[in-house]
N, C-alpha and C positions, 0 to 999 in steps of 0.2 A: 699376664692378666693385669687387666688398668683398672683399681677403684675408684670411685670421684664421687667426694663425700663437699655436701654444700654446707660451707658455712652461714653464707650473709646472702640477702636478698635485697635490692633497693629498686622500687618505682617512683618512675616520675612522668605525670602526667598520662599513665595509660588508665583506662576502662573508666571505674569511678574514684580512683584513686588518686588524690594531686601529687606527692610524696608520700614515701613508706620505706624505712628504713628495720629490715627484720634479722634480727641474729638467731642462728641455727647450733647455738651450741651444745644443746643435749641429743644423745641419741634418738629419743625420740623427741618429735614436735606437735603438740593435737592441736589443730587451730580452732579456736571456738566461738560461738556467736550466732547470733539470728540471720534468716537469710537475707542476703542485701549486703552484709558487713563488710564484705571481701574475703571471704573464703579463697569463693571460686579464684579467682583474680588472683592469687598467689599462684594455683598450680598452673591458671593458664600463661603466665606470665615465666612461668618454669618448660612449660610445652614449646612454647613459641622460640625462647632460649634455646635451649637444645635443638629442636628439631624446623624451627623457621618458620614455622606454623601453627595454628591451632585449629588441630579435625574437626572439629564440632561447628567450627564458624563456616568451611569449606562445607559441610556435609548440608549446615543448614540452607546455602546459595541451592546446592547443584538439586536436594530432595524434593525441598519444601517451596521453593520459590518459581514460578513456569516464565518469570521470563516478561511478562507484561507491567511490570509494578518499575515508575518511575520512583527513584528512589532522593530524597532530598542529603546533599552534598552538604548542607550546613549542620545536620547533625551524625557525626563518624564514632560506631560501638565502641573503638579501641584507644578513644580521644577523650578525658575527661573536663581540661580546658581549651575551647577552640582558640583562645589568645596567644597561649602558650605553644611556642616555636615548634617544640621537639615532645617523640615520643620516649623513653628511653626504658629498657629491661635490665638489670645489670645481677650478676651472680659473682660472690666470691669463694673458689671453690679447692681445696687440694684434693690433686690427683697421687695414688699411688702406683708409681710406674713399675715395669715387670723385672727391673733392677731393685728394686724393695724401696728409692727412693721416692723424695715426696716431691710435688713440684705446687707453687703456690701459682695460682693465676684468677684471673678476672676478668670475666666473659660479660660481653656486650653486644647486643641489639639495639639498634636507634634506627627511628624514623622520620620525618619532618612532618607536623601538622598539618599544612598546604597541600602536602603531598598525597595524605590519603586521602581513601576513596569509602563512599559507601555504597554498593556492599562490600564488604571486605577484600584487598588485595595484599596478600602479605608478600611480595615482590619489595614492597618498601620498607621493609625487615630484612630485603635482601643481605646476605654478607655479613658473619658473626667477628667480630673485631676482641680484642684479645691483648690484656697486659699483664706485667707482672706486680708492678706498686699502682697506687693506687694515684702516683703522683705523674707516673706516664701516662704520653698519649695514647690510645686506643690505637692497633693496627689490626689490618684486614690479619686473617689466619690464613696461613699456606697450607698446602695438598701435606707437607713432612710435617706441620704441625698436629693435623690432624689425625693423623697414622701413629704418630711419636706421643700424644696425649689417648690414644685411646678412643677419640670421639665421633671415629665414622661408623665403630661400633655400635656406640652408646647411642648416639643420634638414630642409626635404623632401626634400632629394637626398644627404645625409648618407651616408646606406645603401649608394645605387645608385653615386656619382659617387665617394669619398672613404675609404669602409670595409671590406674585406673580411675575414670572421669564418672562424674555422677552420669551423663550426656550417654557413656555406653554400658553404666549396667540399664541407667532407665529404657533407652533404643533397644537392648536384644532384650527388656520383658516385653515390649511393647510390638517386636519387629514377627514377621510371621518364622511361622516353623522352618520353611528352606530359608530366611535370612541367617537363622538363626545358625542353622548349619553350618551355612558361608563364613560366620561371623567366629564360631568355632576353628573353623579349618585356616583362618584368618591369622588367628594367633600360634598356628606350628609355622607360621615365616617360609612359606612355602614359592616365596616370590622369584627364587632365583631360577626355579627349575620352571613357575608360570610363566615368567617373560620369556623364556627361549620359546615355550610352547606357544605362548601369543606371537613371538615374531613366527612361529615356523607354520601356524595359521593364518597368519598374515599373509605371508607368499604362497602358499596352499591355495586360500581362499582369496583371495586376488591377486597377485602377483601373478601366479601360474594360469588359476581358472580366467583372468582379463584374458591374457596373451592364446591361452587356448580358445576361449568363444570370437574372439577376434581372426585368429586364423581359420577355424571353422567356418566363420563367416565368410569370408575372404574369400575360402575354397569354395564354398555354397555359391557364393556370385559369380567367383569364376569358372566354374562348371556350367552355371544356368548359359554363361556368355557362351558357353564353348556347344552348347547343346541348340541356343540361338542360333549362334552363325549355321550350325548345320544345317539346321530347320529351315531355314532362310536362306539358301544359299541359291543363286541361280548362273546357270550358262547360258553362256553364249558363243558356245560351238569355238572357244579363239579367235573368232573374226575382228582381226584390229577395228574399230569404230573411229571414224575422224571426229574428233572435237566441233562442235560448232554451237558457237553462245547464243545463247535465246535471247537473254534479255539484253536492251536497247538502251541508250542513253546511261545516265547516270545512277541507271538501279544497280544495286548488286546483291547479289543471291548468292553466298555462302557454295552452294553445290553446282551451281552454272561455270565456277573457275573450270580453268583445263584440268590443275592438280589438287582435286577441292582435298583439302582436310578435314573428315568427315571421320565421325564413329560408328560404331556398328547401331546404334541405337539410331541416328541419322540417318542412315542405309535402311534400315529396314521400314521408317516412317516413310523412305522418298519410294523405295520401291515395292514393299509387299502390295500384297491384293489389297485395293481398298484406298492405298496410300496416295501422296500428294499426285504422284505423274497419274496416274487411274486419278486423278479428280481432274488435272488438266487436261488428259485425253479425254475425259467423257464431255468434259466443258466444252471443250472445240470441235468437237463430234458433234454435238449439239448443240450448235452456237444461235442457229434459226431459233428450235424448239425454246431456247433462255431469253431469244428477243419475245417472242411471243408471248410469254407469260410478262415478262418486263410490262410489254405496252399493255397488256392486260390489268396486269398489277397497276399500273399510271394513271389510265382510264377509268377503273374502277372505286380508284381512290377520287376523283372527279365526280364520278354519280355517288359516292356518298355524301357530298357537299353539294348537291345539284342543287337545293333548294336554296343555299346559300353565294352559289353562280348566279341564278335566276334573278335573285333581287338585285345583285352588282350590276349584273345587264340591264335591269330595269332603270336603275339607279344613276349608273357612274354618267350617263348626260346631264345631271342634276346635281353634281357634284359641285357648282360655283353657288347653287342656290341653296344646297346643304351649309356649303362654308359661310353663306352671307345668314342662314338660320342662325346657327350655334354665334357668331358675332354679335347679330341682333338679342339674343338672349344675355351673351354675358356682357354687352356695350349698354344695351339702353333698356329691354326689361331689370333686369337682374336688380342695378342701382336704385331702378324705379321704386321697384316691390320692397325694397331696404330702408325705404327714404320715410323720414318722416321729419317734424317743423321744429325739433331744438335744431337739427343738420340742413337747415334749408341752404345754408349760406355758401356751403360749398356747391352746390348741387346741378348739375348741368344735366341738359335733355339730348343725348347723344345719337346720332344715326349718321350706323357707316354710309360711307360711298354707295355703295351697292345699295342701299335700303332706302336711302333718300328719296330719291325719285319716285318712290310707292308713297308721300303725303306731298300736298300742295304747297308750294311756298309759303302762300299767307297765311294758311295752316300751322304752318312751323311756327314760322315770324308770330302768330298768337301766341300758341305755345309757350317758347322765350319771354313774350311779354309779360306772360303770367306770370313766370316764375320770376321774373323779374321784380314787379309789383307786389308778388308773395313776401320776397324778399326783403324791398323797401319797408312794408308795413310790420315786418315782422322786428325790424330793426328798430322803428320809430315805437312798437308798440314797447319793444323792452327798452329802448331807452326812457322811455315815459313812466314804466315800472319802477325804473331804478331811481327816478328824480321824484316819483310819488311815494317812496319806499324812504327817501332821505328826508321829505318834508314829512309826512307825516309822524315820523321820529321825535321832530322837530316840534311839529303842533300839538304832538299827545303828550311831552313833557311839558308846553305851556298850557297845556289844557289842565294837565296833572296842580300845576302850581296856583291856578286861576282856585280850581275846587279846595285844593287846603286853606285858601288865605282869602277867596269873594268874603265869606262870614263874617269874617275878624274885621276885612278892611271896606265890607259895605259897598263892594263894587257892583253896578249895576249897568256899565258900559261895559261891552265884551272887547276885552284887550284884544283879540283875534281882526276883528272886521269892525270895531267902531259903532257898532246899534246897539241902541239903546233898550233895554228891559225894564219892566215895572218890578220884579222881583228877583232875588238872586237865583232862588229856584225855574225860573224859566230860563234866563242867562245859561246856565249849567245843561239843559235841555237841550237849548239851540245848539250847543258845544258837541254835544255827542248825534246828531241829526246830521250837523254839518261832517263830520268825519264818515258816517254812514254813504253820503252822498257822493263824497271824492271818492272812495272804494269804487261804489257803484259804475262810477265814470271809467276810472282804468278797468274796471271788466269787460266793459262793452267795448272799449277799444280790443281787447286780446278778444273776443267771439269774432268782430269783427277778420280779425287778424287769420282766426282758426277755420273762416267759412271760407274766406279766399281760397287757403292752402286745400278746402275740401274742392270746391270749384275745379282748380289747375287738376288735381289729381284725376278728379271725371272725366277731364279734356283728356288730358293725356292716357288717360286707359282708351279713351273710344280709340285713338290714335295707334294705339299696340293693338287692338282687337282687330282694327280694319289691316294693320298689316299679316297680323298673324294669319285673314283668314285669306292674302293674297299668297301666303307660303298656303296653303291650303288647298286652295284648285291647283297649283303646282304639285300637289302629293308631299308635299314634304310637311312632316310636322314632329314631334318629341318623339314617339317611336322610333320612324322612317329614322330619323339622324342617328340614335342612341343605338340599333341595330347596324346602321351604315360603319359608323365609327369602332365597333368591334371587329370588324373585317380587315384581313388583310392585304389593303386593295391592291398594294403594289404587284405581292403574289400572283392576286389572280388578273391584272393585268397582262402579267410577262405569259398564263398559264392561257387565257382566253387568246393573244397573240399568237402564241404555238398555234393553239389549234385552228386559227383562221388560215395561219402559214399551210399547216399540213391541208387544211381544204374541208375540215371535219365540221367548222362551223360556216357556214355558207349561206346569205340572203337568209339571215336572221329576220323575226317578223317583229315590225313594233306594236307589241301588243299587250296582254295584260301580264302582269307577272307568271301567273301560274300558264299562260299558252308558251312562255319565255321557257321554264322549265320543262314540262313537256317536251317543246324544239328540243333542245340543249340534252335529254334523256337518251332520247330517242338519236340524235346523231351522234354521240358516243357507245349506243350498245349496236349501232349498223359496223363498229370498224374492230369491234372486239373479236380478237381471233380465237377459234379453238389448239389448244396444245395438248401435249403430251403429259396426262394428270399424274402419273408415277414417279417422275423425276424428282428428285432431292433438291428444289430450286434455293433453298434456304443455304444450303452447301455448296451448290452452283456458284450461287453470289458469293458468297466468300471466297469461292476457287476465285472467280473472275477477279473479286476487287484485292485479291493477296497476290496473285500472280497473274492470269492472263492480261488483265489491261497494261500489264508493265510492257508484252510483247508483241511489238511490229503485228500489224493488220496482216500484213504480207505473209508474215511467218507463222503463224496461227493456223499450223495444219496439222494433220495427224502422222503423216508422216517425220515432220521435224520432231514432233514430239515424244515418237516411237524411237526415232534415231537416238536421242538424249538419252531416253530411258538405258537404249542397248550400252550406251559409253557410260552410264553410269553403273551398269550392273560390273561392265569388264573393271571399272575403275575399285569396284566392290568386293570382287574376287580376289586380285592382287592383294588389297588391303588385307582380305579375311583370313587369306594364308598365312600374310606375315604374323595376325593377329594372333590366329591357332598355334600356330608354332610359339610365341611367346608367352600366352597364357598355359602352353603345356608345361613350358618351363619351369612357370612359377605354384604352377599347382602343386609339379613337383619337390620345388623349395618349401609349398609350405607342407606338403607330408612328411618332408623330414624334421623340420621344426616342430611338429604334432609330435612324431618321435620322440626327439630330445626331450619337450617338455615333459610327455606319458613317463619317463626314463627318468627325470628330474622330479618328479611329484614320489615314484614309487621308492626313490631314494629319501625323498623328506617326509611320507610317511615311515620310512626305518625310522629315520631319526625318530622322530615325536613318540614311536610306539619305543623305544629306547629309552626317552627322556620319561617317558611315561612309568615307564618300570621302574626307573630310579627316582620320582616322585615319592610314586607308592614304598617301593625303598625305605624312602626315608622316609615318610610317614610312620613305616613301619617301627622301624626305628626309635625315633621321637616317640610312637607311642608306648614304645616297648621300656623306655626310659622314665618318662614322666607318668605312666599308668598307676605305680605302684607307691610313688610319693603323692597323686592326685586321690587314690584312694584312701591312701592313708588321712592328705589334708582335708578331701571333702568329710570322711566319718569324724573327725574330731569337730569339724567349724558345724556338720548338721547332727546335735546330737543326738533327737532324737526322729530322724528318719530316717527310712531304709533299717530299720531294727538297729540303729548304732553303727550299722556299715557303710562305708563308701558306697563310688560309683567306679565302675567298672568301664573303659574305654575301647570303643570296636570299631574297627575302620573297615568297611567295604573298597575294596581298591577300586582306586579310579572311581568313586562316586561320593561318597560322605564318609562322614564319622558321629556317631551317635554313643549315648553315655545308656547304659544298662544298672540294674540293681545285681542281678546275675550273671554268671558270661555268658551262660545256658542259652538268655533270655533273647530275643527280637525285637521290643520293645520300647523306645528311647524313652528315657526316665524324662525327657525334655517337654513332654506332652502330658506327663501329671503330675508337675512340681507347680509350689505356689510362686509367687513375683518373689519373695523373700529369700523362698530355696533354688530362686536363679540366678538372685546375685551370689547368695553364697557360695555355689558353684561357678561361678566367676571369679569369684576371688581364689578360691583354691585351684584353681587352672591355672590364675597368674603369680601364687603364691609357689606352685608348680614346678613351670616354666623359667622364673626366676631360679629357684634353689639352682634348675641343670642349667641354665646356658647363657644367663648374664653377667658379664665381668664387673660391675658395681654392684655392692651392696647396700642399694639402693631401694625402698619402697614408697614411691606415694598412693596415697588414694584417697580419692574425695569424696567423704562423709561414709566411709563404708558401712556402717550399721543405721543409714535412713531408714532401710524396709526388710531389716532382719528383729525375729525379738529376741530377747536376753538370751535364751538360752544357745541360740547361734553365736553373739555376740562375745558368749563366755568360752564358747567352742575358736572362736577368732584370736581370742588375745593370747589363750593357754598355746596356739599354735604358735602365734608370732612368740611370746616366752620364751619356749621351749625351741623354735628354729631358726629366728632372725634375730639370736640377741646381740649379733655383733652387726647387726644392719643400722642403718639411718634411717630411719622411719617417720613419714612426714603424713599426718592424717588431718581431716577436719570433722567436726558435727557438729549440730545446731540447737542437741541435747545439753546442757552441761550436766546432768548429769552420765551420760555418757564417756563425756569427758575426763570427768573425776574420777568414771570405772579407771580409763581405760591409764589413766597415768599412776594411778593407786596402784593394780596388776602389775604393770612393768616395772611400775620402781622396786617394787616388793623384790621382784628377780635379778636386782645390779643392772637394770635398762635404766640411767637416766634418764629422765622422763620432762616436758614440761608442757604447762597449760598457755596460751598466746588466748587472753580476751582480744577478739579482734574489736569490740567494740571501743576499747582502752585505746588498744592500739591505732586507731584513729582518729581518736580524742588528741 
């Protein structure tokens, strides 16, 4: 048996702590102080030591947290300065080894700041390093170090045997009844005998059940294949069939080979009832009845666009005077109708080729003139603006200068034009009359200017009106074209050609549109055949355009096609024998693998009902051991309830373990205790389980009298007294007077004892 008693604790840089350097040399240690202080932060910094972890951090990821919450990387729980390099845990601890000596060591966890992560990964805690001065470097620990100090022990049972976190007495008040159970059955360490039963559920439950629904499967498909071919299966009396290729040229069809390689599922699409060859025979069977409905389907699609035949026939002789319309609108209306006298200057009177001829030369030749003349005057009129816009500038500031200073300087000749006034006051008259008068002048030139521009414009509309109403007796106007132009005239050019070819439009009548359609009606429903209204022509067509058009005119009979069929059924037989015979084979490989597996399950149910029993065994066991120290510790720690007696421990095998007042009783005492009286029963399970089955005489626990009152709390110490006085005992609360109980008591009994202000202590 290996003790391992701590002396010294040092942090640096973890949770909220910069440094903290804490010596452990009395038996007991009570840490004390408000919350915040670092209590907690010493034990967790003692969990994570030992065991590479701390559960509470792990438990709060995997419970509380679903997995959506972006987490910020610049602030990390277990990092108190992000400047600061390194995290570091450090314990100085002698072991007592099972030779009676001591051995001195100093155990270390270090992390790199950079390195963590939020939310918690303690991967970067990986690796407990390990000296013996405090002047050596730190080395990783070996597999014989571990074994040889004691600490694979100490490390697995650390939790259950030696630790209790405020984190899991406040979770099992808070957790429901079946956790609570769990959480109970948790602490007998029953992990060795679960893992074998989790792997042997593992292969039970999928290992075994995959490979069994897989092979089931297997056999299911290859049975339906074996029951297929039967079903499917046809003769041909052994009559050898000569090969002969259907398809021509450079098609190739997969089942046209001589030696096609073809599956059953292939086979049965090409030849059952129904299937491709019955689509080609009936196609070619019926090759008339599929033209008939073709040219019907062709024809028909014709008379539903008749009335849009009609007008192209009317029309497409009109088609150079359509295209000189749409010219004439975007060449010389359009510009026209846009135009107005700031834009004269650009402005041209345009008629295509084709339209010219529709106004008289000297017509035109006016026209041009006008706009010519518009032009000139329009230029003369703003150049005159712009030199009557600079003089007057000019005269209103000598006019301006004349009115401040005629008075003073008595001038009675107008400095402007030389005449002479009787008074200054008339002078000053003349002045603003004359400026009136040149205004008046550049107006009348720009009226002038604006009446032209209205003149040209009247010329030229009568000139678009007279042509427009020459497209007019021609039929063509904004409609006619805008209707023309949505047609596809190429289309029905090549489609009106066909049908003059075939003889079906014949001494067309030029006439009015609607006698055009008519015609046109009437000699498409004279050529419409009647057919065969039952046939599948929608499937027809697709036989034809998937396969028959691939094959020769010539070859396109029923008996070529019958012939194929028969080589393809004999080529199908061959095939389905060999098939049969290999899928018997394997049917039969997989009923024996079914075997083996059924044979393999009922052997790994022995096991598990095996393991099972030696579970509950040891349950039994364990509770046959710890039951009668757990009673004893829970009656003294709850004193008064249950009348001064303990609890009483009963294991249903193979299902729970629940705590009784009676043994008599059925009842779990767990469903009418207060939060108080379930920590206290917490604590006496691990005060317990400790006495029988941990090799350190070691206890922590964080703050264990938060939510017990005194007279539990007098029940806790009288136990620890009177059973752990040769333990190391490391406690906290946030009571001082708690505190002062609890190191008062102990010392009294030869427990050195001491008080840690953590507030001090980080001061």
């Amino acid at each position: 048996m290996k003790n391992i008693r701590i002396n010294r604790i040092k942090l640096h840089n973890f949770k909220g702590i910069r440094d903290l350097d804490l010596t452990l040399n009395e038996s007991a240690v009570i840490l004390g102080g408000k919350n915040g202080y670092g209590k907690t932060t010493i034990f967790d910094a003692l969990e994570l030591l030992f065991t590479g972890k701390i559960a509470r951090y792990s438990t709060y990821t995997e419970q509380f947290i679903d997995g959506r919450r972006a987490y910020s990387q610049e602030d990390r729980p277990l990092v108190c300065d992000q400047a600061v390099a390194e995290v570091s845990v450090e314990a100085y601890v002698t072991i007592v080894l099972d030779n009676g000596e001591t051995a001195e060591r100093i155990f270390t966890r270090k992390a790199q700041t950079a390195a963590m992560e939020n939310p918690v990964k303690f991967n970067m805690f990986k690796g407990l390093k390990v000296r013996e001065r405090e002047a050596d470097e730190p080395v990783a620990m070996t597999m014989e170090e571990w074994q040889n100090l004691g600490l694979s022990h100490f490390k697995q049972n650390y939790a259950k045997l030696n630790y209790m976190s405020q984190e899991e007495g406040t979770q099992f008040i808070k957790s429901k009844d079946s956790k609570r159970v769990e959480e109970v059955q948790f602490l007998f360490n029953t992990d060795h005998f679960d893992r074998r039963l989790n792997k042997i559920d593992h292969v039970l439950l999928k290992v075994v059940k995959d490979k069994e629904d897989g092979a089931r499967a297997q056999k299911r498909q290859k049975e339906q294949t074996i029951q297929l071919l039967r079903q499917y299966g046809m003769d041909n009396a052994g009559e050898a069939i000569g090969y002969k290729k259907l398809f021509t040229g450079d098609v190739q069809m997969k089942w046209d080979g001589e030696s096609p390689a073809l599956s059953h599922e292939e086979y049965v699409q090409l030849l059952q009832e129904g299937g491709v060859m019955d689509q080609i025979l009936l196609m070619i069977s019926k090759q008339e009845e599929f033209r008939k409905h073709q040219w019907s389907v062709a024809l028909n699609a014709l008379l539903q666009e008749a009335g849009n035949y009609a007008f192209y026939l009317t029309y497409r002789t009109k088609a150079d005077t359509i295209k000189q319309w749409r010219g004439f609108r975007q060449h010389t209306v359009e510009p026209f109708e846009r135009q107005d006298l700031q834009h004269i200057a650009t402005y041209q009177f345009v008629l295509d080729d084709g339209v010219k001829p529709l106004l008289e030369a000297e017509r035109i030749s006016n026209i041009e003139q006008m706009i010519a003349g518009v032009k000139q005057s329009y230029q003369l009129a703003t150049q005159a603006q712009r030199a009557y816009n600079q003089l007057i500038t000019q005269r209103n500031q000598l006019a301006q200068m004349v009115k401040e200073s005629a008075a003073r300087l008595e001038i009675k000749n107008c400095p402007l034009c030389g005449q002479s006034y009787e008074t200054i006051e008339q002078l000053l008259a003349a002045i603003g009359e004359t400026a009136g008068l040149q205004q008046a002048t550049v107006g009348a030139l720009n009226n002038q200017v604006a009446q032209a521009f209205e003149r040209m414009k009247e010329t030229i509309a009568g000139a678009i009106r007279d042509i427009d109403a020459h497209f007019g007796r021609n039929g063509v106007n904004a409609d006619v074209v805008e209707r023309y132009e949505r047609l596809d005239t190429s289309k029905m050019e090549r489609d009106v050609e066909r049908l003059v070819n075939l003889g079906i439009l014949t001494d067309m009548p030029k006439a009015t549109m609607e006698e055009t359609e008519r015609f046109f009606v009437e000699a498409l429903k004279s050529r419409i055949e009647a057919y065969d209204e039952t046939l599948d022509y929608a499937q027809m067509k697709a036989t034809f355009d998937t396969y028959v058009r691939y094959i020769a005119k010539a070859d396109r009979t029923v008996e070529n096609i019958q012939q194929k069929r028969a080589y393809l059924t004999g080529q199908w037989n061959t095939h389905k024998a060999n098939q049969l015979k290999q899928l018997g084979k394997e049917v039969e490989a997989l009923n024996s693998q079914l075997s083996q597996l059924g044979t393999l399950k009922n052997q790994l149910n022995g096991v598990r009902a095996a393991i099972m029993e030696q579970k509950n065994a040891y349950l039994k066991k364990v509770i046959t051991d710890v039951e009668i120290l757990f009673y004893v510790y829970s009656g003294r720690i709850m004193q008064d309830s249950f009348y001064g007696r303990g609890l009483f421990m009963k294991n249903v095998q193979g299902k729970y373990i629940y705590f009784v007042s009676k043994y008599s009783s059925d009842l779990d005492a767990l469903y009418k205790m207060s939060s108080g009286q379930l920590v206290a029963l917490m604590m006496a399970l691990l005060l317990s389980l400790n006495k029988l089955y941990s090799e350190s005489k070691l206890l922590a626990i964080d703050d264990p009298v938060q939510t017990i009152d005194d007279i539990n709390v007098w029940g806790f110490v009288e136990t620890l007294r009177h059973e752990f006085r040769d333990y190391q005992l490391l406690f906290s609360t946030h009571e001082l007077s708690y505190g002062a109980f609890l190191r008062y008591k102990l010392s009294n009994m030869g427990i050195p004892a001491k008080y840690v202000d953590m507030m001090e202590l980080r001061k």
